[in-house]
SENU-920053 format. One line per 10 residues: number of its first residue (from 1); for each residue x, y, z of N, C-alpha, C, CB. Coordinates in steps of 0.001 Angstrom, whole numbers. Last residue first. Glycine has a CB too. Layout:
NUM) X/Y/Z/X/Y/Z/X/Y/Z/X/Y/Z ~ ...
END
This chain:
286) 24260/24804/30456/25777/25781/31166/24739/26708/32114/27045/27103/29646 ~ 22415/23435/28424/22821/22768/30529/24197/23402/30982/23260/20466/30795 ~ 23013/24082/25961/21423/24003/27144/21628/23792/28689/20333/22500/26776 ~ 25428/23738/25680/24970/24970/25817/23663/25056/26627/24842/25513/24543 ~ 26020/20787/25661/26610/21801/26354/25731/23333/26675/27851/22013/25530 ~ 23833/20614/23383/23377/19816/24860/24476/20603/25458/23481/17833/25074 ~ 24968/21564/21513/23999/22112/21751/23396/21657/23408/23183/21816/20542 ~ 27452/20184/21040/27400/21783/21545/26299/22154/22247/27421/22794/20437 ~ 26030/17482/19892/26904/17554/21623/27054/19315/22216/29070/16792/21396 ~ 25228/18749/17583/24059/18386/18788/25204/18143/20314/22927/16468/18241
276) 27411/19282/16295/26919/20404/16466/25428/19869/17710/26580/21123/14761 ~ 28577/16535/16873/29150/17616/17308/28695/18892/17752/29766/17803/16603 ~ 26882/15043/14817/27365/14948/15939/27550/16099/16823/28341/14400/15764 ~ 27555/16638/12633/25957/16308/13354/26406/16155/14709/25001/14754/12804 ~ 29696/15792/11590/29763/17179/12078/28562/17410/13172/29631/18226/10785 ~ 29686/13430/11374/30395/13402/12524/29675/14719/12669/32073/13217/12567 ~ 28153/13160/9089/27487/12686/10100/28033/13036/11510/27409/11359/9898 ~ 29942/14479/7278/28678/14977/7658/28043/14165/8653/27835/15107/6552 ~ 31729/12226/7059/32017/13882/7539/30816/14663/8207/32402/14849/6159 ~ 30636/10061/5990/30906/10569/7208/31293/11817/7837/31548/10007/7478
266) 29565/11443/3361/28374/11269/4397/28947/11125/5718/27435/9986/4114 ~ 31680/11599/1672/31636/12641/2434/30543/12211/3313/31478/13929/1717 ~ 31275/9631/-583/32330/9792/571/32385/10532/1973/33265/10308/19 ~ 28437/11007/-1790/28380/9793/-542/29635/9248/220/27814/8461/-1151 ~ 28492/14424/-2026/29179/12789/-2352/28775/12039/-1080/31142/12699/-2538 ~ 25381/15999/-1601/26646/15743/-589/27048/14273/-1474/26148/15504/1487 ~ 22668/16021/-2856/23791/16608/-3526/24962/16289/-2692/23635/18116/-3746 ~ 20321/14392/-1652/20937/14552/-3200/22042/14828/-3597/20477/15348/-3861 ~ 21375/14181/783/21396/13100/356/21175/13114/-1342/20453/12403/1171 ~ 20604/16965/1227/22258/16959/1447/22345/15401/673/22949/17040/3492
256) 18018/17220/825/18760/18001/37/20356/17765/-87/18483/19252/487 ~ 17150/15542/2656/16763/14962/974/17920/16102/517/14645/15254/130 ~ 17704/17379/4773/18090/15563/4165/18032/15340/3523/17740/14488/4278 ~ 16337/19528/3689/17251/19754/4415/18390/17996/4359/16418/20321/5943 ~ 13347/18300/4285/14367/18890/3113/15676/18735/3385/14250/20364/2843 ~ 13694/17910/7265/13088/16771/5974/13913/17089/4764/11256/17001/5460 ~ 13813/20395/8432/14893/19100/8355/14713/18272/7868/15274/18497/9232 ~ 11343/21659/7382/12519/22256/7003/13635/21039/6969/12864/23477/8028 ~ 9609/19635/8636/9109/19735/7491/10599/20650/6771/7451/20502/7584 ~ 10133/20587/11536/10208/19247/11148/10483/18891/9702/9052/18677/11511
246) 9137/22975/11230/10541/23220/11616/10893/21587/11147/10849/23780/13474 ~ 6801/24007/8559/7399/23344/10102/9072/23020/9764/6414/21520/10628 ~ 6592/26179/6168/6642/25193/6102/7012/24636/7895/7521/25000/4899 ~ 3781/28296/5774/5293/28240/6106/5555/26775/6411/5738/29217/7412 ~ 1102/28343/6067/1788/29153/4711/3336/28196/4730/2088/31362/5044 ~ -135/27947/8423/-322/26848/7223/303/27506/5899/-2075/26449/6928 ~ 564/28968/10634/186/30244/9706/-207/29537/8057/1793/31501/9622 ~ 1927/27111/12436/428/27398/12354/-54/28516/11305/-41/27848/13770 ~ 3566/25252/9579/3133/25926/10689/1827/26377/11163/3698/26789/10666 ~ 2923/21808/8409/2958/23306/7756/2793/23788/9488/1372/23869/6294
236) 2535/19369/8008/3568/19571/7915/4087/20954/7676/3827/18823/7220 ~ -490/18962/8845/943/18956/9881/2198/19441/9453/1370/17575/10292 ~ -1442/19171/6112/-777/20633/6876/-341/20478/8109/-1754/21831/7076 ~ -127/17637/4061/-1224/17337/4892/-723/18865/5658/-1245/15609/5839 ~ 1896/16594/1765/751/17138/1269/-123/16929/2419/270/16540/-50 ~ 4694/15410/995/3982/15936/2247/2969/16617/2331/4597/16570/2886 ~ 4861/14391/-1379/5588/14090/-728/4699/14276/605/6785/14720/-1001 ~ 3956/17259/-2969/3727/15505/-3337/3932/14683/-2308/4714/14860/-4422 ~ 5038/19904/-1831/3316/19585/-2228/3056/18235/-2717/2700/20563/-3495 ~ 7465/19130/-774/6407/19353/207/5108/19713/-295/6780/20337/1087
226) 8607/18386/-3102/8708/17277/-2178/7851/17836/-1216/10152/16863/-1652 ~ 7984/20115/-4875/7595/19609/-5093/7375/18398/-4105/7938/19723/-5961 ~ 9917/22548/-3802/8599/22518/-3853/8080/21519/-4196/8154/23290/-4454 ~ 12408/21089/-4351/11611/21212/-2590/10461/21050/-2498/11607/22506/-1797 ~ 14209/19712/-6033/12442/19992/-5981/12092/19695/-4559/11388/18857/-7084 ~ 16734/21378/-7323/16447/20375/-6664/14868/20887/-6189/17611/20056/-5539 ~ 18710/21919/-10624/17402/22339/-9818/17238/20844/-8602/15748/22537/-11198 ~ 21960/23050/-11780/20768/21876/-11080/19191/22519/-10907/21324/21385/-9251 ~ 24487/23627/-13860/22889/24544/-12953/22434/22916/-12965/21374/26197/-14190 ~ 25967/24150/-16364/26667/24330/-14910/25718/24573/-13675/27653/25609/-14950
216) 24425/23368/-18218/25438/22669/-17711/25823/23014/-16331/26469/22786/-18531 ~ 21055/25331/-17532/22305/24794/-18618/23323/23805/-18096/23254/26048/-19115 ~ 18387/26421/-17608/19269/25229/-17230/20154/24989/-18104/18631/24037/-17035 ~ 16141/28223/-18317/17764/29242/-18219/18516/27623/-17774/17924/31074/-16427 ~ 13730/26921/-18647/14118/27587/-19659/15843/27800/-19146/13080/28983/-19890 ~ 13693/26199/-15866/13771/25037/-16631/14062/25890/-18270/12167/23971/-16414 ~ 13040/28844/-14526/14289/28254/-14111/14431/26836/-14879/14314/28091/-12478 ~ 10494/29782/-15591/11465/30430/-15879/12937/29559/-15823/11347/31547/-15024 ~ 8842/27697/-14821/9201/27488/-16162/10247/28388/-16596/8084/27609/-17005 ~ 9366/27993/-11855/9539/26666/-12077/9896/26917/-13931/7977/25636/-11503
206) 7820/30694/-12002/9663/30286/-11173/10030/29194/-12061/9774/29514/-9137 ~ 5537/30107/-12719/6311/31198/-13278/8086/30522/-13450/6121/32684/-12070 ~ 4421/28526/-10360/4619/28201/-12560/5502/28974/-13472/3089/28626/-13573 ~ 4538/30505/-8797/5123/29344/-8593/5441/28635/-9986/4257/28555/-7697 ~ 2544/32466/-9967/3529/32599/-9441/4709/31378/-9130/3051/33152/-8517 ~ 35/30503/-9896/696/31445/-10840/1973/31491/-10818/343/32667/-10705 ~ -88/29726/-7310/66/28857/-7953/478/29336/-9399/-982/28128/-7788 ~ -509/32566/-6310/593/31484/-5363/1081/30867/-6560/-140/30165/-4089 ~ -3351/32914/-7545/-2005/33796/-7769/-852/33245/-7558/-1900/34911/-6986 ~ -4902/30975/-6251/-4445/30871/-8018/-3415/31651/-8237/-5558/31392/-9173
196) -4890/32012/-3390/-4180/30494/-3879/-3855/30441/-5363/-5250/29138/-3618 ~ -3169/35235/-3393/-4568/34063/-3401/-4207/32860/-3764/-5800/34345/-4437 ~ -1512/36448/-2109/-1574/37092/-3997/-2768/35960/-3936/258/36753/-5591 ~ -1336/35937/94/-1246/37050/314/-1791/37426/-1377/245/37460/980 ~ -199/33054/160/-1389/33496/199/-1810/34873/475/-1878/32821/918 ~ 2541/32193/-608/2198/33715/-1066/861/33546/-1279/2961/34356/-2430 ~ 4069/29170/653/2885/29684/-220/2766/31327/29/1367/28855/248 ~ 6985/27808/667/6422/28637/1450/5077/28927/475/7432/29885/1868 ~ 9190/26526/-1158/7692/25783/-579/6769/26859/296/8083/24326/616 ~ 10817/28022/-3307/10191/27585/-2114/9206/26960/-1833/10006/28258/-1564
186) 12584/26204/-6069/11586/27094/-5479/10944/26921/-3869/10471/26979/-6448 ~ 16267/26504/-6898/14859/25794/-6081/14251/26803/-5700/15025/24822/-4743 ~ 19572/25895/-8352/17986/26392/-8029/17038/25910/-7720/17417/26827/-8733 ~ 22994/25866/-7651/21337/24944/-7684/20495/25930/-7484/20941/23677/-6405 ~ 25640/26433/-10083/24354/26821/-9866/22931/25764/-9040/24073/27173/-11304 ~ 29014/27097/-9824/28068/26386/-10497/26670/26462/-9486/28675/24835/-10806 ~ 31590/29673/-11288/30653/29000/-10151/30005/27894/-10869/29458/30036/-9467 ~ 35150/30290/-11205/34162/29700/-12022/32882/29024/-10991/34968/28528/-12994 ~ 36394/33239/-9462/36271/31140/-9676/34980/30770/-10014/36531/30012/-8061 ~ 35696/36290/-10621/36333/35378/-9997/36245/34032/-10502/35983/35432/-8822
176) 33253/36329/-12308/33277/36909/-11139/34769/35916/-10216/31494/36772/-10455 ~ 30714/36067/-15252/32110/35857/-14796/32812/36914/-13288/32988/36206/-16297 ~ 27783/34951/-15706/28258/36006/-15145/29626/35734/-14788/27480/36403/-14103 ~ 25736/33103/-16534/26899/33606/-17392/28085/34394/-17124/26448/34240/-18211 ~ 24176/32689/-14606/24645/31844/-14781/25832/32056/-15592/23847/31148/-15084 ~ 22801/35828/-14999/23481/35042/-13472/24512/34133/-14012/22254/33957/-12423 ~ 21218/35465/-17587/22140/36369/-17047/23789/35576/-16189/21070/37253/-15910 ~ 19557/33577/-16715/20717/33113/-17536/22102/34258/-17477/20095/32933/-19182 ~ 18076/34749/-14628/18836/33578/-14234/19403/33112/-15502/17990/32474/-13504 ~ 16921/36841/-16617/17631/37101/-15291/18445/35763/-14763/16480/37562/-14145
166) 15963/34787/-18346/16765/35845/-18949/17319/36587/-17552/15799/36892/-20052 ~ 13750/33829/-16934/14843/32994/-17731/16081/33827/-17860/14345/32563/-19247 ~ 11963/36126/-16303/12854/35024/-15348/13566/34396/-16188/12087/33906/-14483 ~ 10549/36701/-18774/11869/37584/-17809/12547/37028/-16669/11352/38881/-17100 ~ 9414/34007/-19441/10413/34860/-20239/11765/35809/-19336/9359/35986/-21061 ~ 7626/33885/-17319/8906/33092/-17039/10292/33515/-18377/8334/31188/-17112 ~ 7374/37381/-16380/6779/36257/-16854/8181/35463/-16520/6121/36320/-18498 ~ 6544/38983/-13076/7476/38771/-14229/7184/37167/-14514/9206/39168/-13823 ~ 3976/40852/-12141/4344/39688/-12141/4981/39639/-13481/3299/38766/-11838 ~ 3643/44017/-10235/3323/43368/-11168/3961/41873/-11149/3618/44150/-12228
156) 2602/46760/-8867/2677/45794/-8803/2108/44677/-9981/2322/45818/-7760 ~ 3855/49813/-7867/3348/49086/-9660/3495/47747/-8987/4665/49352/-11501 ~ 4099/52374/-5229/4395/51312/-6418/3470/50922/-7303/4786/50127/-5975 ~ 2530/54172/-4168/4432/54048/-4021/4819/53316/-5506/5134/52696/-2352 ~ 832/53405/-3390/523/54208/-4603/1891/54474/-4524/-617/55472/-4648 ~ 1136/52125/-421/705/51012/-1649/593/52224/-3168/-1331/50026/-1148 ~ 3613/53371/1603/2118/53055/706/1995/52578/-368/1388/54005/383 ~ 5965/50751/3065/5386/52511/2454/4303/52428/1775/6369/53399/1336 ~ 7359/48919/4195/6182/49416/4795/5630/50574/4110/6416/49735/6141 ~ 9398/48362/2162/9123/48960/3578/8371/49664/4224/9729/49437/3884
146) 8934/46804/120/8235/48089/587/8653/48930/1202/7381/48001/1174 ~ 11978/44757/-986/11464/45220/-148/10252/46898/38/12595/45110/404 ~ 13348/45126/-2991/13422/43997/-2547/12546/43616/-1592/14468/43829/-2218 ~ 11635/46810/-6613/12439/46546/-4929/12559/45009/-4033/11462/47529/-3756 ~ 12776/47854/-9437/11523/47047/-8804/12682/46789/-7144/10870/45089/-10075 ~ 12434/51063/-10432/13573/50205/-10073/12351/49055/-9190/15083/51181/-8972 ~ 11187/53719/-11176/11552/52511/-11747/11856/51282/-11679/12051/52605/-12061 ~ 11467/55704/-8886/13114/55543/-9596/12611/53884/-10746/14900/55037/-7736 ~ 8197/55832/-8722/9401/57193/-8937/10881/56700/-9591/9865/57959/-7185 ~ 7608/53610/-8212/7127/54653/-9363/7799/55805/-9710/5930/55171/-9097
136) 8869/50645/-7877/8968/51757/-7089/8230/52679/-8029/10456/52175/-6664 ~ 6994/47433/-8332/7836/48633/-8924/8031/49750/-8706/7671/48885/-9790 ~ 7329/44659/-6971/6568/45730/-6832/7764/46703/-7275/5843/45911/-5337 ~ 5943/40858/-8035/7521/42136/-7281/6470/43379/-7596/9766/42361/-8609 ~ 5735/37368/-8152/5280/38611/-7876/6123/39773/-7230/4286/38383/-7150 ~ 7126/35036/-8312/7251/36052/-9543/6306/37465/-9320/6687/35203/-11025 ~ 9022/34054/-5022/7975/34331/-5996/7827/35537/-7255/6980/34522/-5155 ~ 11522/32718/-4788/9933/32352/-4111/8624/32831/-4314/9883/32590/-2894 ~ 14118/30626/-5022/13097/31585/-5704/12140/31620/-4986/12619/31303/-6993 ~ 17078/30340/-3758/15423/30056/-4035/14626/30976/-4179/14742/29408/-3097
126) 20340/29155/-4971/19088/30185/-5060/17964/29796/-5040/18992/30906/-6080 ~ 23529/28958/-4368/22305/27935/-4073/21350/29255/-3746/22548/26571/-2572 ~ 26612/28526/-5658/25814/29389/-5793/24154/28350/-5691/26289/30262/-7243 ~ 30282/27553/-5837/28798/27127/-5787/27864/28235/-5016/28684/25645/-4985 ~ 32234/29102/-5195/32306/27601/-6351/31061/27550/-6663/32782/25923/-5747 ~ 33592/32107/-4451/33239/30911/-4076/33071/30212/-5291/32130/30896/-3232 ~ 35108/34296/-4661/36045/33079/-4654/35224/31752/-4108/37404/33408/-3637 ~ 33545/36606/-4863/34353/36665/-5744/34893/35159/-6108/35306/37619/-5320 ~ 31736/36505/-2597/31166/35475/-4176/32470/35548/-5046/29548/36340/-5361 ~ 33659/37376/-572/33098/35701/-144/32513/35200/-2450/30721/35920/1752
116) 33747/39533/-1617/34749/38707/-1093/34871/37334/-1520/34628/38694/180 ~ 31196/40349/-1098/31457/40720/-2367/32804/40116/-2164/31280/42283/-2816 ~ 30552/39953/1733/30056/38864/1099/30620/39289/-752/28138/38760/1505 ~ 31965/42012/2651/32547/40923/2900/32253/39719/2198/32415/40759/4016 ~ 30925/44680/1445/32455/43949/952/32444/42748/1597/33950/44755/1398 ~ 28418/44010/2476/28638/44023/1075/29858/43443/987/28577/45328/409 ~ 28624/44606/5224/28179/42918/4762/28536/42952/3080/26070/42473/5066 ~ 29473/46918/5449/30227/46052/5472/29914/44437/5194/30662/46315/6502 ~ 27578/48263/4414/28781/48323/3467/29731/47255/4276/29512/50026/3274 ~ 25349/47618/6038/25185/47301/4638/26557/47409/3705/24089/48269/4105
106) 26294/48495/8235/25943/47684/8143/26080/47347/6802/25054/47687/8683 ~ 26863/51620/7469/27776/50683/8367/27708/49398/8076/27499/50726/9755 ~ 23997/52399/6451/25329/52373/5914/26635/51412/5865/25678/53247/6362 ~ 22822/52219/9087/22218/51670/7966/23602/51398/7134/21039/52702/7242 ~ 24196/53914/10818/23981/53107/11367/23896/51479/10198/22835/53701/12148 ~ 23722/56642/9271/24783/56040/9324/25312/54630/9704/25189/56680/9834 ~ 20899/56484/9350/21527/56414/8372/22652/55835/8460/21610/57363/7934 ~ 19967/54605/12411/19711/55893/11645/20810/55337/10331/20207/57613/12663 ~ 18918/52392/12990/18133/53359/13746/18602/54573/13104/18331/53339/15343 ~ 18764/49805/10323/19969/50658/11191/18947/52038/11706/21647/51275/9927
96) 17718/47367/8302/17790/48316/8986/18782/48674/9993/16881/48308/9363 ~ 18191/44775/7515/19089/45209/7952/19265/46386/8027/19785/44815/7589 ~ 15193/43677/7901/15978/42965/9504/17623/43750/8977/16048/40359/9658 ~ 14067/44257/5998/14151/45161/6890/14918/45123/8125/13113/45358/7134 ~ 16185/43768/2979/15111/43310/3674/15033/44397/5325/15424/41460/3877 ~ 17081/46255/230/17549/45479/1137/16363/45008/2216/18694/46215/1734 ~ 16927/47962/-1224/17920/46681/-1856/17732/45698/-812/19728/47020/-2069 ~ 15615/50123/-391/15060/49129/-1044/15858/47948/-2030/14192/49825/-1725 ~ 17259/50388/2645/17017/50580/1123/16208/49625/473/18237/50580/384 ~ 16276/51802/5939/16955/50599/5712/17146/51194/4021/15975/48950/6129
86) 16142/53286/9478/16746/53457/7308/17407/51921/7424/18662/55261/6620 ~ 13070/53627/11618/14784/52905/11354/14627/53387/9752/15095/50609/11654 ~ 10635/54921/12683/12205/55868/11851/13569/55352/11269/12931/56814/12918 ~ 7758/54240/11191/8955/53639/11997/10103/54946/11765/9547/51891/11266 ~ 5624/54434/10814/5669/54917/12028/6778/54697/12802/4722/54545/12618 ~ 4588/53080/8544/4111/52721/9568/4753/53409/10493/4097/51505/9705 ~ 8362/53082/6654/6953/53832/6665/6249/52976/7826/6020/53771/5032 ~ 12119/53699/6497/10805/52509/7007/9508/53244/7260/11155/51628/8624 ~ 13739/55806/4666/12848/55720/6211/11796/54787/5802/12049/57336/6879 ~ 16728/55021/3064/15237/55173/2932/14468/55482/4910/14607/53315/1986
76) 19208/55820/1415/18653/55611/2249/17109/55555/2584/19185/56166/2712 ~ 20964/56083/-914/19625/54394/-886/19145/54839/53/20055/52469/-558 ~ 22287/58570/-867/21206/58477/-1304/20454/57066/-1825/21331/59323/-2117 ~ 24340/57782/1045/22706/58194/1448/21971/58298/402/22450/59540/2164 ~ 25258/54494/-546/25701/56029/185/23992/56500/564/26739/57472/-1255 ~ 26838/51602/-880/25126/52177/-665/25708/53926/-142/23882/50962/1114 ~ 29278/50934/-3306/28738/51216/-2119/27410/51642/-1805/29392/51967/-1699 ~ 29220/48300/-5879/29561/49516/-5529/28774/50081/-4414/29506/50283/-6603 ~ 30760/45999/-6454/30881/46832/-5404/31143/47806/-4908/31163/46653/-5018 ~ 29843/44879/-8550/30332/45786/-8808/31177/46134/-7741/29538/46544/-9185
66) 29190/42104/-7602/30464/42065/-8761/30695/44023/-8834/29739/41086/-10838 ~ 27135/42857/-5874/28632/42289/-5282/29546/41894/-6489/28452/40812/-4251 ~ 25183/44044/-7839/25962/44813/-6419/27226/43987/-6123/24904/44785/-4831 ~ 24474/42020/-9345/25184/42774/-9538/25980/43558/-8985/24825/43098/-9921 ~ 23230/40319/-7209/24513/39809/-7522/25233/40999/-8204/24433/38497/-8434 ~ 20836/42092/-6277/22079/41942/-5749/22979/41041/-5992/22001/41891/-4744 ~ 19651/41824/-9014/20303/42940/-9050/21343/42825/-7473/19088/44257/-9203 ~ 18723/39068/-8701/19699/39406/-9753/20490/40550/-9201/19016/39777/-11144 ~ 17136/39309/-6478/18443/38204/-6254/19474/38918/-7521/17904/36092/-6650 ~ 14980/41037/-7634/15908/41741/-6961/17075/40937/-6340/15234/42454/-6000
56) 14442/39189/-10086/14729/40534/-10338/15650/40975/-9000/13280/41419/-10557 ~ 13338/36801/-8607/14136/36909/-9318/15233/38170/-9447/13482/36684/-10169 ~ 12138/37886/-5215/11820/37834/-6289/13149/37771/-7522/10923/38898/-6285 ~ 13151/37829/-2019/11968/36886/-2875/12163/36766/-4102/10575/37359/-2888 ~ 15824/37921/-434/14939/38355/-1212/14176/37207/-1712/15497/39135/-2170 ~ 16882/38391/3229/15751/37749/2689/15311/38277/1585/14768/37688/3491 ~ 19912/40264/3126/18368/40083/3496/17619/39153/2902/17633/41180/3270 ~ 21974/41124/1761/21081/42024/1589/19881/41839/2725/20646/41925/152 ~ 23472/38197/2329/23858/39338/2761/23368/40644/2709/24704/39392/2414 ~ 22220/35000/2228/22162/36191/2295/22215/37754/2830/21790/36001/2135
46) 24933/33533/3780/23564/33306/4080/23283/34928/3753/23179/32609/5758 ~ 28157/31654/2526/27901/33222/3110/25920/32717/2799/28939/35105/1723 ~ 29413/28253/4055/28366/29210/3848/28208/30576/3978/27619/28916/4405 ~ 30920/25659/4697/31141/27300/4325/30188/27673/3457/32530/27713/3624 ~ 29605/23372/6704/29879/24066/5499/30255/25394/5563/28872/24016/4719 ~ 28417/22301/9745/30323/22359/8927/30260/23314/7616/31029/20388/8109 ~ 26486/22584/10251/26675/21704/10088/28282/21291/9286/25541/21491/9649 ~ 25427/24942/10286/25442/24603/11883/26676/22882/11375/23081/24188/12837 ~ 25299/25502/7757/26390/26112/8639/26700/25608/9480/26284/27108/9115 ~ 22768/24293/6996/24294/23844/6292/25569/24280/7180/24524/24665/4690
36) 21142/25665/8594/21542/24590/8899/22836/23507/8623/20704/24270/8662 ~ 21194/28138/7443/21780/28245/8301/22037/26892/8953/21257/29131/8914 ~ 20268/27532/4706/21567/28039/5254/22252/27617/6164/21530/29025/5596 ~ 17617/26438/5440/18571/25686/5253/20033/25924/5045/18205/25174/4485 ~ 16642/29665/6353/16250/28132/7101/17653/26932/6468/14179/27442/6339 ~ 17282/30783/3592/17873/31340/4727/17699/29941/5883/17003/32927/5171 ~ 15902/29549/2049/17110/29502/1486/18047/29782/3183/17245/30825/24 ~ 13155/30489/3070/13838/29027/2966/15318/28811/2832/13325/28351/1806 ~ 13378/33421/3008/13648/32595/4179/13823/31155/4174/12721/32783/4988 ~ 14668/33330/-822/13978/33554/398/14469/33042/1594/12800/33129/303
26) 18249/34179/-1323/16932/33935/-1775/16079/34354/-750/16681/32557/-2143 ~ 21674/32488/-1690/20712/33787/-1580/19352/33390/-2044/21227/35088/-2519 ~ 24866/31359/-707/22638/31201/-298/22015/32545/-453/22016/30734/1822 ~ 27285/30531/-1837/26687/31548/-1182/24998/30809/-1653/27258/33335/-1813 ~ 29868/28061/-380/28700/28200/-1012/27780/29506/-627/28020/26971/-765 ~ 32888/26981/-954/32408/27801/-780/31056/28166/-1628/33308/28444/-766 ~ 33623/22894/-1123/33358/24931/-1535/32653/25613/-987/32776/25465/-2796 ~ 34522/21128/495/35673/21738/-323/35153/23128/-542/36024/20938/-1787 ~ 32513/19572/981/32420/20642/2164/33508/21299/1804/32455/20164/3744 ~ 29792/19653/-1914/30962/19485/-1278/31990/20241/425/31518/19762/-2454
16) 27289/19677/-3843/28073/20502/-2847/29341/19615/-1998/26910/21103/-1726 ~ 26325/19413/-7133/26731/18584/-6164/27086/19944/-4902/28146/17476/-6789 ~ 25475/18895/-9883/26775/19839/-9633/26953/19762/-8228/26632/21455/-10095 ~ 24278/16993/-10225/24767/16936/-11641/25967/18105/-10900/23457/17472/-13219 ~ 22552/14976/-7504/22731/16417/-8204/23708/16178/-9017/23084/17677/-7318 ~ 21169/12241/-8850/21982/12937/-7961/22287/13903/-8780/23111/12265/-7347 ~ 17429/12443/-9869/19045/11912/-9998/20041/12337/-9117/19664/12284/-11257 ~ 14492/11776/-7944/15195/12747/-8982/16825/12276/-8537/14747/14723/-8697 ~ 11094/11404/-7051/12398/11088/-7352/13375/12219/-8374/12223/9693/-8009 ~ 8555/11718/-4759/9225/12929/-5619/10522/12120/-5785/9427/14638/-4786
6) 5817/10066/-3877/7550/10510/-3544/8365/10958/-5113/8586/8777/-2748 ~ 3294/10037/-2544/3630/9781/-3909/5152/10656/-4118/2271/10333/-4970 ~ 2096/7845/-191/2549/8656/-659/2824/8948/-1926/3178/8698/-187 ~ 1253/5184/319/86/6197/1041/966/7726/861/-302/5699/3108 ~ 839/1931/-1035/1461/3524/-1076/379/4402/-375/1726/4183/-2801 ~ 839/-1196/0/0/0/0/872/1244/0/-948/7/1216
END
């Protein structure tokens, strides 16, 4: 008796290794399994702008770290609702700063460090999370982030999988230092905020944009697919049934290292486990 319908797929074609240097940019998923790769031995930079969602603004901060060129006051922005922290619309709100300079500080130094970190890394792991973005009206420029500012601020619109292809082929072409190689994945998180047909829009988008731009040096691994086939009951979802459970993150998170980690390497990775749970029992009982 099957009482599932399990998502197969080949070993990754470009693989991770605990040899490279891997940057994570994308959504909070990307960010969730970051940080687990970390806990877990890898060299990992974990997005350095912030949590982005949308194709368009992952692109334009890769451009930032091949240019590197600095945020000065004029990105600065004031957070709207009543806030006074400056953050930019390059950037998510968690790297706000209580004032400009504050903002600055921050943002120029995560820049050069992570503009460092992509110059000489190997491998590049992006999740997409959704083709819905919002177009500032005044500079044009689609953002990473509102910040909270009024809704006649912007243009809200949805990039086809045409303009997604062409941003992630971009990427993939992009010479920056040591030759990279590419996994892409869509989130599992749902954007019931655009309605379930919008979500599901949006998600079709990612998926046909990122199967148009696949080339040699690019994977895709199917999160989304392992938590809408695979795990299709909303235990496996938080209480906000959008977000995926903490249980439902370390699921992936396995399937993801058991796709792509060489199977030489599984002891490595098992010891590191180790280790990072013996810390953790130290730390709970100091």
């Amino acid at each position: 008796m099957k009482l599932q319908t399990p998502v197969t797929d080949e070993r990754c074609k470009v693989g991770i290794s605990y040899s490279d240097k891997i940057m994570m940019l994308g959504s909070c998923f990307s960010d969730n399994i970051g940080r687990q790769l970390q806990e877990y031995g890898f060299n990992v930079c974990i997005n350095p702008f912030g949590i982005l969602y949308n194709p368009a603004s992952i692109g334009a901060a890769i451009d930032r770290l091949i240019s590197r060129r600095p945020f000065t006051a004029d990105d600065c922005v004031e957070i709207g609702a009543g806030s006074t922290r400056i953050c930019s619309f390059y950037h998510h709100t968690s790297m706000s700063g209580k004032d400009a300079d504050e903002f600055l500080a921050k943002a120029n130094s995560a820049l050069e460090e992570a503009a460092d970190f992509f110059r000489d890394c190997n491998k590049i792991i992006m999740t997409l999370g959704t083709s819905w973005c919002f177009r500032h009206t005044g500079s044009g420029a689609i953002v990473s982030n509102c910040l909270k500012h009024p809704a006649a601020e912007f243009k809200r619109e949805r990039l086809s999988p045409d303009e997604i292809s062409r941003i992630l082929r971009k990427i993939t072409v992009t010479e920056c230092g040591r030759p990279k190689e590419y996994i892409f994945t869509v989130s599992p998180i749902r954007h019931f905020k655009d309605g379930a047909h919008g979500n599901q829009l949006s998600k079709a988008g990612l998926l046909l944009g990122i199967d148009a731009a696949a080339g040699d040096n690019s994977d895709y691994f199917p999160a989304y697919e392992i938590v809408m086939d695979e795990l299709r009951d909303y235990r496996f979802y938080a209480e906000d049934m959008c977000h995926p459970s903490a249980q439902t993150v370390g699921y992936i998170r396995d399937r993801f290292l058991e796709w792509a980690l060489p199977k030489e390497e599984t002891a490595i990775l098992e010891e590191n486990i180790r280790r990072f749970k013996r810390s953790c029992h130290i730390e709970k009982h100091d």
